[in-house]
N, C-alpha and C positions, 0 to 999 in steps of 0.2 A: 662600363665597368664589367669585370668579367665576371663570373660566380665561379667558387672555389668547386671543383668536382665533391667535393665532402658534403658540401650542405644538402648540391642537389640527390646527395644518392641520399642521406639523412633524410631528407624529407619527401624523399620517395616513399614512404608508408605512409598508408591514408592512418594508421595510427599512429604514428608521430606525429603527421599534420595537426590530426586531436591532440595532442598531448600539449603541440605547440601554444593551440588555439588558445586551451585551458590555462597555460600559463603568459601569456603573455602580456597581458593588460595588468597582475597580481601575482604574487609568488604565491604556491600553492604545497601543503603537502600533500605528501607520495600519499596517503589515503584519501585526500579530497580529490587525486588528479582518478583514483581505483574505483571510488563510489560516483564519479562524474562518466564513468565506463566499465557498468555494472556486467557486459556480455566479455568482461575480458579476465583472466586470473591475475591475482598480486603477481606473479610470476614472468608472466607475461609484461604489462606495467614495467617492472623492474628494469627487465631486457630491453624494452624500449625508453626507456629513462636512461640508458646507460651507456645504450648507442648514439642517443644526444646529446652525455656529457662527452662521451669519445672525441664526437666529430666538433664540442665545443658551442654547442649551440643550448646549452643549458648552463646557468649557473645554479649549483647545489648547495645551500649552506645547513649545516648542524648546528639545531639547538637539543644538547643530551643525547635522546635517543632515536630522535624526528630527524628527518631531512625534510626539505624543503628547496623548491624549485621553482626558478623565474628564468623565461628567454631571455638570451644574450641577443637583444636585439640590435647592437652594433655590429654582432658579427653574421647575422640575419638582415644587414642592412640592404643588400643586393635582390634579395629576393621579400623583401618586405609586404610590398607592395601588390606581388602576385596573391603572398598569402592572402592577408589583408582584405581583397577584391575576391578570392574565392571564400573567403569565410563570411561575408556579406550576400554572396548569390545564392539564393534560392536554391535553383536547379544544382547546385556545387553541394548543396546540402543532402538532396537526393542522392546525387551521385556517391558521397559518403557513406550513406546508411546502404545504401548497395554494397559498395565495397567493402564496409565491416564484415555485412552478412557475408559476403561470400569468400570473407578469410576467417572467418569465424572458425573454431574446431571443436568438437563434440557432435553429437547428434543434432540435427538440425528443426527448428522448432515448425510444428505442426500447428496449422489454425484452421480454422472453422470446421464444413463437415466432413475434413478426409482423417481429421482424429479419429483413431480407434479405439475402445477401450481393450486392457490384457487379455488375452485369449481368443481376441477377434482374430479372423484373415491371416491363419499361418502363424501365429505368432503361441507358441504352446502356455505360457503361462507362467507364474510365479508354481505353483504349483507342481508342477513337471518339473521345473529346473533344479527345485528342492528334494523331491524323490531321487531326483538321477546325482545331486550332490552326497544326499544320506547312504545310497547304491556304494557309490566310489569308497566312502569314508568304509563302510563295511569292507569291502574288499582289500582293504589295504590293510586293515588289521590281522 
């Protein structure tokens, strides 16, 4: 059987994959799919909910003001199985949390002892950026 070009580009984001995972076994709402992928914005979430109803691979239903999501897993039938076997592997799960981090955007998070604290190593300060803010506001009046 063939796979439709739609799904596989769909499911080419290691966050839709998630997004897949989380709903696929339970419908889920759009805030249980946000707080189950706390390094990601509603915004973001959204955009990726939306690219999977596009390509059909989500069904969406409204109760009031809630939505709410479950995989179309008939129309996911062709590649079921791939998911399926990479959401069971270990090493698939590593590979994930790599891939989040490294689509992640914001500032990237610092552990153990290369944290600095403000006004360490080049970095001027809360301090200074507030003089050089009060600076400006004066001069423009």
């Amino acid at each position: 059987m063939l796979t439709d070009p739609a799904v596989l580009t769909a499911i080419a984001s290691p966050r839709r994959r998630e997004i897949l995972r989380l709903i696929w076994a339970a419908e889920r709402g759009a805030g249980e799919i946000r707080q189950a992928m706390p390094d990601v914005s509603w915004g973001a979430v959204s955009l990726q909910l939306r690219a999977l109803s596009e390509a059909g691979l989500v069904a969406c239903r409204m109760q009031g003001r809630r939505r709410f999501y479950r995989a179309d897993r008939q129309r996911l039938e062709s590649v079921a199985d791939m998911l399926e076997s990479m959401w069971a592997d270990a090493l698939w799960k590593l590979k994930l949390a790599a891939e989040l981090e490294a689509t992640r955007r914001g500032p990237k998070k610092v552990q153990g002892p290369a944290r600095r604290s403000l006004g360490e190593g080049g970095s001027k300060g809360p301090k200074v950026r507030t003089a050089r803010i009060k600076r400006v506001q004066r001069s423009k009046k």
